[in-house]
C-alpha positions as CSV (number, residue, x, y, z in Angstrom):
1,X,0.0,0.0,0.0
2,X,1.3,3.6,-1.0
3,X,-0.2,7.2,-0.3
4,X,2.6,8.5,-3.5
5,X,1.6,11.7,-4.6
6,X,1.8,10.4,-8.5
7,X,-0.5,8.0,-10.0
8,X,-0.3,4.5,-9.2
9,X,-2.9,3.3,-11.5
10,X,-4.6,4.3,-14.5
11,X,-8.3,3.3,-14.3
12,X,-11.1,3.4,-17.0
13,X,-13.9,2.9,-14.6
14,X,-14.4,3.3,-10.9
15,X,-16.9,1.3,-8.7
16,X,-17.7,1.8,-4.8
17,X,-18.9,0.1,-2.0
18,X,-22.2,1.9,-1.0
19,X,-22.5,1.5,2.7
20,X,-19.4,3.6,4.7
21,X,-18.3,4.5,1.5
22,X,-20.7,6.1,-0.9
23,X,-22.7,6.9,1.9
24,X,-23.4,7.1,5.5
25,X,-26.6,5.1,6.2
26,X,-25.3,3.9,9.4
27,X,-27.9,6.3,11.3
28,X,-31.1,4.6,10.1
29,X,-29.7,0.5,10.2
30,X,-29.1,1.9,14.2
31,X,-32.4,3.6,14.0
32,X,-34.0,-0.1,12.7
33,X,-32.3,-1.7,15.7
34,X,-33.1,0.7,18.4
35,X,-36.7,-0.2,17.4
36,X,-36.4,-3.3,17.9
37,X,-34.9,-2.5,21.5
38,X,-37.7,0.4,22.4
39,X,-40.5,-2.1,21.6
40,X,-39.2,-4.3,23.8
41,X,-38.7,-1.8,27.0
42,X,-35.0,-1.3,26.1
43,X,-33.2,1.5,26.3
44,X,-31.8,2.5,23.1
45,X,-28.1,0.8,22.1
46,X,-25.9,4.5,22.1
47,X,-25.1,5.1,18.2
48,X,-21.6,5.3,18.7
49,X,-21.4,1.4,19.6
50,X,-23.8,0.7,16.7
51,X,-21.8,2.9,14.3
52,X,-18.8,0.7,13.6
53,X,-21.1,-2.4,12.8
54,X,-23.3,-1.2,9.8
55,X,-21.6,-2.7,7.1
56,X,-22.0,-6.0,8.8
57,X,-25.8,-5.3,8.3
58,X,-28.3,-7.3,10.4
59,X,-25.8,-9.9,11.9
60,X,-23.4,-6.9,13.0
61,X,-26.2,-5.0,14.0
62,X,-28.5,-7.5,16.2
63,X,-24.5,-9.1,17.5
64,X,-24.0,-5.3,19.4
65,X,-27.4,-4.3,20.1
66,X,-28.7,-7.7,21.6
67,X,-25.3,-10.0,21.7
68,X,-27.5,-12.3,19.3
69,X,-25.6,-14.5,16.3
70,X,-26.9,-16.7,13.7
71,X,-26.9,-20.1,15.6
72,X,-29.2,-18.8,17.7
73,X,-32.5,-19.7,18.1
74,X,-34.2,-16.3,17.7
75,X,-31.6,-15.0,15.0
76,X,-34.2,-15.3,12.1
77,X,-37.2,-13.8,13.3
78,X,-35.0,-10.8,14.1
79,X,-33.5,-10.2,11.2
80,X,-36.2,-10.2,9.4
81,X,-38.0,-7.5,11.7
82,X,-34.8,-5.4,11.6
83,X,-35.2,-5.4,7.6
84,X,-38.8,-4.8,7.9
85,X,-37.8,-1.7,10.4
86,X,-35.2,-0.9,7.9
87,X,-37.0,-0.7,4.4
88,X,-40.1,1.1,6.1
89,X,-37.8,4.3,6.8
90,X,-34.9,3.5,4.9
91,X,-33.5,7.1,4.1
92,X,-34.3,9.0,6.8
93,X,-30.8,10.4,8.5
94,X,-29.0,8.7,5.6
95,X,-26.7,11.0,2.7
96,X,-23.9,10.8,1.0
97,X,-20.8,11.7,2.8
98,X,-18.6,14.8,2.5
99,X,-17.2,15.3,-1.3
100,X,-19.0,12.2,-2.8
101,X,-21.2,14.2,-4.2
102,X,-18.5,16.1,-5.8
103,X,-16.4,13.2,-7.3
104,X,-19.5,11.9,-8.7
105,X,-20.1,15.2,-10.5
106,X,-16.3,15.1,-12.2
107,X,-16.5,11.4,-13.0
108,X,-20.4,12.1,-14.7
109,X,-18.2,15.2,-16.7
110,X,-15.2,13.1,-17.2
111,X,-17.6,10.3,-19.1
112,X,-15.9,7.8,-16.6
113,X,-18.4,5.0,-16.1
114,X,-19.2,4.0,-12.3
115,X,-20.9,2.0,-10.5
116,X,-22.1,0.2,-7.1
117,X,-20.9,-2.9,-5.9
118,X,-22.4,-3.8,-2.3
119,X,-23.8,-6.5,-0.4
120,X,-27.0,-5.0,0.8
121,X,-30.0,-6.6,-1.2
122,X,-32.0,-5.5,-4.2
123,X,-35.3,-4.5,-2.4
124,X,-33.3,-2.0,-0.4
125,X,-30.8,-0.7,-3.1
126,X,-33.0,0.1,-5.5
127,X,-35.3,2.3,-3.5
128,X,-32.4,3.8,-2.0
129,X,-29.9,4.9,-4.5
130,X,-32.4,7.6,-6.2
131,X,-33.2,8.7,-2.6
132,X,-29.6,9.5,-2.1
133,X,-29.2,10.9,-6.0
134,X,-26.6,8.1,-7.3
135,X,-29.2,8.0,-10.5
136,X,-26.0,7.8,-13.2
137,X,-24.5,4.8,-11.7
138,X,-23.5,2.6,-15.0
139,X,-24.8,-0.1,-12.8
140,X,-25.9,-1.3,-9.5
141,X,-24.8,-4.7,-8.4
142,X,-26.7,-5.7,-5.5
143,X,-25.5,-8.8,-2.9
144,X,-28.1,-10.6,-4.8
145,X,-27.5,-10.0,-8.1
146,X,-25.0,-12.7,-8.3
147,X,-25.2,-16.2,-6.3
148,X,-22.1,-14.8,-4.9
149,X,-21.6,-11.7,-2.3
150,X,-18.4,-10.3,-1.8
151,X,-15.4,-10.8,-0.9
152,X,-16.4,-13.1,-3.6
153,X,-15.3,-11.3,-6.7
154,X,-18.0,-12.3,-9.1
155,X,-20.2,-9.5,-8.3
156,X,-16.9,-7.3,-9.5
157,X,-16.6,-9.5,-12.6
158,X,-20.5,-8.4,-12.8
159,X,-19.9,-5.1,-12.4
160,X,-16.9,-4.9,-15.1
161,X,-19.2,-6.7,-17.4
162,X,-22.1,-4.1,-17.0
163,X,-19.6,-1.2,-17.9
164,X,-18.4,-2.9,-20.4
165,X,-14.5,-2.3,-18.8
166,X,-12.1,-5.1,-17.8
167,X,-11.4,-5.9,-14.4
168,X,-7.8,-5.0,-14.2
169,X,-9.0,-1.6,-15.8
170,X,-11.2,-1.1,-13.1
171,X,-10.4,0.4,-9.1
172,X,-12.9,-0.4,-6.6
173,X,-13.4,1.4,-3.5
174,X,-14.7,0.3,0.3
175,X,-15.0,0.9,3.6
176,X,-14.7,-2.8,4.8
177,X,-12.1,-5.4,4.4
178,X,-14.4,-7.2,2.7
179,X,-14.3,-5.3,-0.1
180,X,-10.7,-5.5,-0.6
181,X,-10.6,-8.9,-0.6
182,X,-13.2,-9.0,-3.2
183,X,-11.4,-6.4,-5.4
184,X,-8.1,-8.3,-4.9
185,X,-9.7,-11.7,-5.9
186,X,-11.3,-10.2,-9.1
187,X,-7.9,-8.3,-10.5
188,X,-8.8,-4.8,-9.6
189,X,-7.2,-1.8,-8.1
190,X,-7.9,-1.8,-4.3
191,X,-8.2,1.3,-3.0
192,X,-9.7,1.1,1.1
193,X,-11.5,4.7,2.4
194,X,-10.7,5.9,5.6
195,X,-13.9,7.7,6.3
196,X,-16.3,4.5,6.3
197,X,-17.1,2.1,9.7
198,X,-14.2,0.1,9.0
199,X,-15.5,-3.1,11.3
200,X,-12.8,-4.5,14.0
201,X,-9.6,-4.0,11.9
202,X,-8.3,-0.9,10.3
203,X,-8.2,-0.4,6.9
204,X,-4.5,0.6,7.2
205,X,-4.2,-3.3,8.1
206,X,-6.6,-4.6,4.8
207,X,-3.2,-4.5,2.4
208,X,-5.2,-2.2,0.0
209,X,-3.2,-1.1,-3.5
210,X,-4.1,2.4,-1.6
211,X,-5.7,4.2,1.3
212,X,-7.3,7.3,0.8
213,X,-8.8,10.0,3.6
214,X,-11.4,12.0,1.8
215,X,-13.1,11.1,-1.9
216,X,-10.9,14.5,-3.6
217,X,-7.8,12.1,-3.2
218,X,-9.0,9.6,-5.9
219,X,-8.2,11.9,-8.5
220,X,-4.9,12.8,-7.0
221,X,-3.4,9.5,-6.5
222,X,-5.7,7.5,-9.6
223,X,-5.5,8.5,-12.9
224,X,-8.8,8.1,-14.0
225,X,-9.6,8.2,-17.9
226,X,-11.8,7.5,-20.2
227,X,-11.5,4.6,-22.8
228,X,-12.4,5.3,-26.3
């Protein structure tokens, strides 16, 4: 992993994580949970503890707010009322974080395709991503698109075929090491954000190609281009 001020890689199309790295939707998957505590006669699970857990989803979520894992009994039944607490108010607190918005706009003038890789499913992306405004995505691979989920790396291999660039020609982006494993297995440029939940282990740990602090840096360490 470098932070070289020069280019390390030339990519034709970027893709990104959505969750802790696109945007911050950690504030209402803590908002499902703490539902599920309140209807109960708990008191609410403080955000900062929930924080660092939303790109586990509903396992990561229901593990810190009721210390409850798939082998247990009860797991199923709340999940499934999490999700249902989840898609009813599913963009509530949620946006984009600081200067996505922005690299979207220069990537859209650029004509550099993008897109979403993430494992949340399709009945929740699809609502979502014209709430939070990601409507020129080239494509939007969901963690059921593909009979895989990452750190597999076909949902990459999906996402390269959608924009119509070749893996090694593409970067991807995350918040999670996850998604640098999947990046790594499918050829691409790894590039881990440091403004994301991260999980237990620090992304400075994940052996990404690259480790950025803010979205501007992309276009200072990446040269992005289009390919004709």
């Amino acid at each position: 992993m470098s932070n070289a001020s020069s280019p390390l890689f030339t990519a034709h199309a970027v893709l990104f994580d959505l969750d802790g790295t696109l945007a911050d939707t950690a504030p209402d998957l803590a908002a499902a949970l703490n539902k599920m505590r309140t209807t109960r006669g708990l008191q609410p699970t403080p955000y900062e503890h929930l924080r660092p857990h939303a790109s586990a989803g509903a396992r990561g979520l229901l593990a810190a707010g009721f210390g409850v894992s798939p082998e247990d009994t009860e797991f199923e039944s709340m999940r499934l009322e999490f999700l249902a607490n989840y898609e009813n108010a599913i963009c509530v607190h949620s946006g984009l974080f600081n200067g996505i918005s922005d690299l979207i706009t220069q990537l859209d003038q650029s004509q550099i395709p993008w897109g979403i890789v993430t494992n949340k499913a399709a009945r929740f992306t699809h609502p979502l991503i014209p709430m939070l405004g990601l409507t020129t995505a080239a494509c939007i691979i969901s963690g059921d698109t593909t009979p895989h989920s990452k750190p597999h790396p076909e949902p990459l291999f999906e996402a390269a075929r959608k924009v119509g660039i070749s893996p090694e020609k593409c970067c991807f982006l995350g918040d999670d090491l996850r998604d640098i494993q999947a990046a790594k297995a499918a050829g691409m440029f790894s590039i881990a954000v440091a403004w994301g939940y991260s999980g237990q282990t620090a992304p400075s740990q994940w052996n990404a190609d690259l480790l950025i602090d803010q979205p501007i840096e992309l276009f200072a360490q990446v040269s992005i281009a289009a390919q004709w």
